[in-house]
Backbone as CSV, one residue per row, in Angstrom:
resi,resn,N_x,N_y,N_z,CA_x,CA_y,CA_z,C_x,C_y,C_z
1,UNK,16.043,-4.515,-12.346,16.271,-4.332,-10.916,16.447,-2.846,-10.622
2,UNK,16.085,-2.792,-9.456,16.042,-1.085,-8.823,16.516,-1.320,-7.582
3,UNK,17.441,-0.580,-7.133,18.280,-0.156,-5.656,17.677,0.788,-5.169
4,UNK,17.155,0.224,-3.723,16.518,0.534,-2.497,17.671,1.840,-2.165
5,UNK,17.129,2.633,-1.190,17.876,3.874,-0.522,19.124,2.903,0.643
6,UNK,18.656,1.554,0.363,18.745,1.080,1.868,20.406,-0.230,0.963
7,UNK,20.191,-0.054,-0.451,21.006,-0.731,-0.697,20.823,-2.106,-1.577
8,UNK,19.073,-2.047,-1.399,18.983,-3.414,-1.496,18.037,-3.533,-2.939
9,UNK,18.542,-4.627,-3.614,18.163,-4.380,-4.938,16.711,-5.763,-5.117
10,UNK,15.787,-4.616,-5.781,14.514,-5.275,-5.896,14.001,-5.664,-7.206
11,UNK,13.473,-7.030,-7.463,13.109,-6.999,-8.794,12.072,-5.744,-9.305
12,UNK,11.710,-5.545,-10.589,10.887,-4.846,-11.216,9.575,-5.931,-11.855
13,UNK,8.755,-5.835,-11.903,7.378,-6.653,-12.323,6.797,-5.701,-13.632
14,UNK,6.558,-6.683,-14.675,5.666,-5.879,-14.998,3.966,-5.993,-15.019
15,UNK,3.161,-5.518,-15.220,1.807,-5.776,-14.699,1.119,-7.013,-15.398
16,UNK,1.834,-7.612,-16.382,1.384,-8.567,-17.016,2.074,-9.773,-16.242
17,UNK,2.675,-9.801,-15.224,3.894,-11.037,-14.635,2.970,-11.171,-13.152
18,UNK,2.049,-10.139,-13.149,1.047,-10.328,-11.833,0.449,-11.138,-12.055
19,UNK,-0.528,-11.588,-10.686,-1.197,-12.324,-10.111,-2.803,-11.994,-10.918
20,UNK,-3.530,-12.608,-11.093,-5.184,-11.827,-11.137,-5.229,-11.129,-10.324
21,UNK,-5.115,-11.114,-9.361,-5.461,-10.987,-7.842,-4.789,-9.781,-7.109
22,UNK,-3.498,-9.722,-8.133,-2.431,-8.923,-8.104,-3.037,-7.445,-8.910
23,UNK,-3.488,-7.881,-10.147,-3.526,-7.136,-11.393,-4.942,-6.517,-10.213
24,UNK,-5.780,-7.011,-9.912,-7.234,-6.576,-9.627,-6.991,-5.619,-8.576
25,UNK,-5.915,-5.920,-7.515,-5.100,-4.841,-6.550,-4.862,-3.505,-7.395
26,UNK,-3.731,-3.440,-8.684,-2.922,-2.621,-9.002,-4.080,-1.658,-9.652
27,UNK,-5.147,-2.146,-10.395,-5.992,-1.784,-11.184,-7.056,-0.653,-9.694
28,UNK,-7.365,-1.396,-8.966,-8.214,-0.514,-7.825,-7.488,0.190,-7.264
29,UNK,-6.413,-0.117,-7.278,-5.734,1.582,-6.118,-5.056,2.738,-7.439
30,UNK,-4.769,2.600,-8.424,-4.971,3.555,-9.794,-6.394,4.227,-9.552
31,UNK,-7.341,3.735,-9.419,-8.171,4.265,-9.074,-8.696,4.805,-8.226
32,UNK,-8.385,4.349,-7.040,-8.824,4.798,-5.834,-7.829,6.179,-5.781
33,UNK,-6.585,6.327,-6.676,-5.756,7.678,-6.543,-6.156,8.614,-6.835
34,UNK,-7.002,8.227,-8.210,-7.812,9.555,-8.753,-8.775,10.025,-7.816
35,UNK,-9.238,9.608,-6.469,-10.461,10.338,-5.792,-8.891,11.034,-4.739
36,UNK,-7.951,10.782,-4.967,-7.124,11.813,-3.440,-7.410,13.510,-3.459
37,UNK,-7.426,13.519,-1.957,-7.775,15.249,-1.968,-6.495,15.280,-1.384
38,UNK,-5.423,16.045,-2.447,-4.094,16.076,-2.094,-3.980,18.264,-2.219
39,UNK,-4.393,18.730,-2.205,-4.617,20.102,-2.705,-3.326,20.937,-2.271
40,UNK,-2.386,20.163,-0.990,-1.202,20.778,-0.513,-0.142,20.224,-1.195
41,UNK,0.456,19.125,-0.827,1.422,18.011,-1.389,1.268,18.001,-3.419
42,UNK,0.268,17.604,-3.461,0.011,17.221,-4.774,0.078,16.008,-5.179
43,UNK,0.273,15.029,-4.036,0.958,14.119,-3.838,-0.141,12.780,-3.850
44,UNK,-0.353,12.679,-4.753,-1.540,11.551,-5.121,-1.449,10.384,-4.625
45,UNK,-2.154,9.536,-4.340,-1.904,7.975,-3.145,-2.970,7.515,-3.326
46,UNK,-2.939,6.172,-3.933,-4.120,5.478,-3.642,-3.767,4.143,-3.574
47,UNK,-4.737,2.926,-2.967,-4.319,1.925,-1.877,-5.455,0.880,-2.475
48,UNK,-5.241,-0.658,-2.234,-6.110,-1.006,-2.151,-6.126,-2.776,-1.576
49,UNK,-6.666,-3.062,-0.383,-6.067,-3.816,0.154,-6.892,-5.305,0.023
50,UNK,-6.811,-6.316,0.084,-7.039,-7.402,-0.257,-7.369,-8.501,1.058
51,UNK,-8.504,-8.436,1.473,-8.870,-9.266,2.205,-8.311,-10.798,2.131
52,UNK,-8.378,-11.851,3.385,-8.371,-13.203,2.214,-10.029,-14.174,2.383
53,UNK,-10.478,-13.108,2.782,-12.061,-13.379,1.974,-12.084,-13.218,0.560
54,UNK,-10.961,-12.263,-0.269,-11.113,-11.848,-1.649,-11.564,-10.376,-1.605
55,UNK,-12.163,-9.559,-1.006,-12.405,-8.529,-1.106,-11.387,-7.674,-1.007
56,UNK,-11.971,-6.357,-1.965,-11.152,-5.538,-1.532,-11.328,-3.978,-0.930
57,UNK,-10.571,-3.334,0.024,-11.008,-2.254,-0.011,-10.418,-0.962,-0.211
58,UNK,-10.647,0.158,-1.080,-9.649,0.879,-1.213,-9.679,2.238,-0.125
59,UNK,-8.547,2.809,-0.574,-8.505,4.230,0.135,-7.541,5.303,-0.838
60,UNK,-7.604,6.191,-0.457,-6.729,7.337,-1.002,-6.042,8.495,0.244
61,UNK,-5.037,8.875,-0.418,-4.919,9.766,1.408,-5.392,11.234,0.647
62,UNK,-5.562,12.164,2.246,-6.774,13.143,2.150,-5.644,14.224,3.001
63,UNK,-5.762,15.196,2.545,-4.630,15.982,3.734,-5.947,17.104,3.890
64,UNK,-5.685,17.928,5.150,-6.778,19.485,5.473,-5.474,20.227,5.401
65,UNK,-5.579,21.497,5.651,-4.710,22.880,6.003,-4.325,22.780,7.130
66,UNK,-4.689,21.870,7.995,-4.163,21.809,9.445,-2.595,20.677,9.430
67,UNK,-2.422,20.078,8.136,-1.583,18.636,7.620,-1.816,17.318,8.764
68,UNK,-2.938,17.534,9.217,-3.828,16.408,9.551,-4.075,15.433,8.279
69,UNK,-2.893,14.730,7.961,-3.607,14.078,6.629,-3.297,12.492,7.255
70,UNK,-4.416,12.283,6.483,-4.254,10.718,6.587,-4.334,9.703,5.070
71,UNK,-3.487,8.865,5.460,-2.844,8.091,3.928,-3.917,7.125,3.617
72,UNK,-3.470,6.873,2.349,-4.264,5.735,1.460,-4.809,4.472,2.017
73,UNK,-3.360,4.172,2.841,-3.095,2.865,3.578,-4.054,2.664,4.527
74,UNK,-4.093,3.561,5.528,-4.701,3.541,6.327,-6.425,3.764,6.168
75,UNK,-6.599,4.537,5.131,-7.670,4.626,5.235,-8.592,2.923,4.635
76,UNK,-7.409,2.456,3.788,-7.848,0.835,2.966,-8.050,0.075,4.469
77,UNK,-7.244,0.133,5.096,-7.440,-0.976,6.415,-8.740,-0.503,7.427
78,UNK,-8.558,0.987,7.665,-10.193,1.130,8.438,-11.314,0.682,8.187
79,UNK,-11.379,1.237,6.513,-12.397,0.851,6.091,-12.996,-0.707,6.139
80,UNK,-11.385,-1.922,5.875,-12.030,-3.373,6.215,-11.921,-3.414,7.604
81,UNK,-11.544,-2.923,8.667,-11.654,-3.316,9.662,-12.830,-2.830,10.175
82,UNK,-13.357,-1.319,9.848,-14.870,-0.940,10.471,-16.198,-1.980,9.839
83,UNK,-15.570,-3.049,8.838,-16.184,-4.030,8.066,-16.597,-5.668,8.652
84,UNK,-15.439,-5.583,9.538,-15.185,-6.861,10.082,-13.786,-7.803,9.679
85,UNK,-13.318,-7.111,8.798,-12.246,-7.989,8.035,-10.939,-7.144,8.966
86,UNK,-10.218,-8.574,8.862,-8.980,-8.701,10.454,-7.874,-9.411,9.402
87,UNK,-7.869,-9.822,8.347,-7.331,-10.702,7.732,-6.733,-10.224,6.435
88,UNK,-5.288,-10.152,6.300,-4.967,-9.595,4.852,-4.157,-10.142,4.000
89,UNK,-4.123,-10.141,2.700,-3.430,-11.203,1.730,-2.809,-10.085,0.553
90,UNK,-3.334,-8.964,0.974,-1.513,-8.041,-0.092,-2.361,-6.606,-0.073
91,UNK,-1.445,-5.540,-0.114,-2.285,-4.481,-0.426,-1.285,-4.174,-1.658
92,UNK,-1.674,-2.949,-2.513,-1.091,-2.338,-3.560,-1.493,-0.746,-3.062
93,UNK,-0.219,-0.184,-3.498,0.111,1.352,-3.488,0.518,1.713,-4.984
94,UNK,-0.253,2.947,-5.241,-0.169,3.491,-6.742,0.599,5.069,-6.454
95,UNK,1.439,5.877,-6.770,1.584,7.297,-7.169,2.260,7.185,-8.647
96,UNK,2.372,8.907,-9.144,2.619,8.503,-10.379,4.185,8.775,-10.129
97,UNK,4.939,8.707,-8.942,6.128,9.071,-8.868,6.492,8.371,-9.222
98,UNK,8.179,8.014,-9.618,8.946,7.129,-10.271,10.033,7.166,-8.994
99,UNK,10.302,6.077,-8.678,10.278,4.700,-9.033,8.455,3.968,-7.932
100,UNK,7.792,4.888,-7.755,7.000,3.980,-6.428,6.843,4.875,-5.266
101,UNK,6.131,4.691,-4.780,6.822,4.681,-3.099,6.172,3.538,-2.158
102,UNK,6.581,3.677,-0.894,6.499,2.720,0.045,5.684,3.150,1.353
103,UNK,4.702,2.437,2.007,4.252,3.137,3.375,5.071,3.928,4.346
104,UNK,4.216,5.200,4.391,5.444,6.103,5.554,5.217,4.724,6.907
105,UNK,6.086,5.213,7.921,6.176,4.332,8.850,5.315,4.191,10.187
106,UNK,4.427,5.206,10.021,3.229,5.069,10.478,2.091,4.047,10.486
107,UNK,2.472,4.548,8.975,1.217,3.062,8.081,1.513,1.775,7.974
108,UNK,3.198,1.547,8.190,3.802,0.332,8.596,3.380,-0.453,9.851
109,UNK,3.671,0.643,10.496,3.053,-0.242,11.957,1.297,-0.291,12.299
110,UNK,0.787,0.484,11.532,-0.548,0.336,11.447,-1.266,-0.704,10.955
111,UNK,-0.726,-1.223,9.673,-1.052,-2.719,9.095,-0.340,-3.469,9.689
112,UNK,0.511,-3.526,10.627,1.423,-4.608,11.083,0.700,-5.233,12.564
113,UNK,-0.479,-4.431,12.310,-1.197,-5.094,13.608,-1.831,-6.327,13.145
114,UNK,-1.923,-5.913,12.006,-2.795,-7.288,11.253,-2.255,-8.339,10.359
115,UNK,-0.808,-8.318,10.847,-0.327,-9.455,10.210,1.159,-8.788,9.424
116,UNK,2.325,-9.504,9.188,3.379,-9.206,8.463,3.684,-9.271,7.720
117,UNK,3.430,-10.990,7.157,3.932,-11.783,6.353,3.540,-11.109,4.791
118,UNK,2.110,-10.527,4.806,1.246,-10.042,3.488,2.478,-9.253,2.594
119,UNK,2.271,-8.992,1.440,3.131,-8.399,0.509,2.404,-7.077,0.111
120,UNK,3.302,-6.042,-0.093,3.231,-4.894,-0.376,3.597,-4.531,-1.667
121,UNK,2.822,-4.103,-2.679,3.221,-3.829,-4.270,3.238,-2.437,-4.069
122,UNK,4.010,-1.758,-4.460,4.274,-0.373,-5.469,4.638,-0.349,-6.429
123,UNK,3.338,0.426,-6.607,3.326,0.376,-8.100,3.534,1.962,-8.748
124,UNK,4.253,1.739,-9.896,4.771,3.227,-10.317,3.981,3.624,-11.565
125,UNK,3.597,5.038,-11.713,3.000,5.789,-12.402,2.325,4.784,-14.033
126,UNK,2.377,5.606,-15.006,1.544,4.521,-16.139,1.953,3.344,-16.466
127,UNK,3.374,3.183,-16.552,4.016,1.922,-16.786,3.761,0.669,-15.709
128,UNK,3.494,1.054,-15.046,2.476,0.118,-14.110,3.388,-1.074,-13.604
129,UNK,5.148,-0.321,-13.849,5.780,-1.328,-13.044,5.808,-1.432,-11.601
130,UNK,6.131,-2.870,-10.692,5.613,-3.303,-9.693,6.785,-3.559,-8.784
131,UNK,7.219,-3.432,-7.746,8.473,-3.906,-6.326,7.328,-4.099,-5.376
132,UNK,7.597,-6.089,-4.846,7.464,-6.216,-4.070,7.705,-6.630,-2.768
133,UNK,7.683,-6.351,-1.484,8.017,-6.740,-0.614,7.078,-6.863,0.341
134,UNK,7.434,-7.830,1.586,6.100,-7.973,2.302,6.460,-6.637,3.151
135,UNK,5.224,-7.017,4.103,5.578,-5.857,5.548,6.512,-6.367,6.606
136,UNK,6.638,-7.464,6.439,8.111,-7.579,7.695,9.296,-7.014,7.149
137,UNK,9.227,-6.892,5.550,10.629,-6.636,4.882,10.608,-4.997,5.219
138,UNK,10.168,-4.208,5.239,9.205,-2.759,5.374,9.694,-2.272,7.170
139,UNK,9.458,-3.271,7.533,9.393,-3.029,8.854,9.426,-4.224,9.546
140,UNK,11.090,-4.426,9.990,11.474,-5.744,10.535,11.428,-5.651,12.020
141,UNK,12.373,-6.642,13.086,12.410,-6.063,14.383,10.773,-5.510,14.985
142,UNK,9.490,-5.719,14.204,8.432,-5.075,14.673,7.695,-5.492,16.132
143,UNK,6.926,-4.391,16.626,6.151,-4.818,17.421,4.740,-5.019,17.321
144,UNK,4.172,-5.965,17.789,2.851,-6.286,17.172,1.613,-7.008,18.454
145,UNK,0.903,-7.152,18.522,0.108,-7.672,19.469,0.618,-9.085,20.241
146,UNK,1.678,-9.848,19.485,1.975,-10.864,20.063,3.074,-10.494,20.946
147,UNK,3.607,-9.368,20.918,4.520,-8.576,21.724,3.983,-8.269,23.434
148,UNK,2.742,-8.322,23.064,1.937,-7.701,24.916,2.074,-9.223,25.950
């Protein structure tokens, strides 16, 4: 177990206690990290989100000199949404930081257009241990299209 900033204590996974489906997530956004153009931060991110068609799509975040950057997350959801895919069943986040990290809160409410309930893996550097939580846990109290 690992304690949240927030207090709250989360199991630890290890990559063998995943899902296929899980493992095939953790495995594509490791990868999708190695393409980040992080050249300011250094700050490597890669994403990869899980249709429930089964597909998946990844992203990495990209920063310019202007810190116009845009994250992993977001770029995994454009990409299925400029696709047609509206529908999501888990994404995975890779850095090699320890313990993880979690969507800034931007990217929270950005996937939260498309649903809550989905689960969010971070996953930490080689050891490829896993905390998960969905996106309502991430970002509760949300507002979302059923809000208008």
């Amino acid at each position: 177990m690992t304690t949240t900033k927030q207090g709250m204590s989360l199991p630890i996974y290890t990559y063998a206690e995943l899902s296929a489906d899980e493992q095939r997530l953790v495995d594509a956004a490791i990868e999708a990290s190695e393409k980040s153009y992080c050249p300011y931060s250094k700050f490597a991110v890669g994403a990869a989100l899980l249709t429930r068609e089964g597909k998946i799509f990844t992203g990495c975040n990209i920063e310019n000199a202007a810190w116009a950057t845009i994250c992993a997350e977001r770029v995994a959801v454009t990409k299925a949404v400029s696709e047609g895919y509206l529908e999501f069943k888990a994404i995975s986040l890779y850095t090699v930081n320890k313990p993880g990290g979690w969507p800034c809160g931007v990217c929270r409410q950005y996937m939260r257009e498309f649903g809550q309930e989905f689960p969010v893996l971070s996953v930490c550097d080689v050891t490829r241990s896993v905390q998960r939580l969905s996106l309502a846990d991430l970002l509760p109290h949300s507002f979302g299209p059923e809000s208008l």
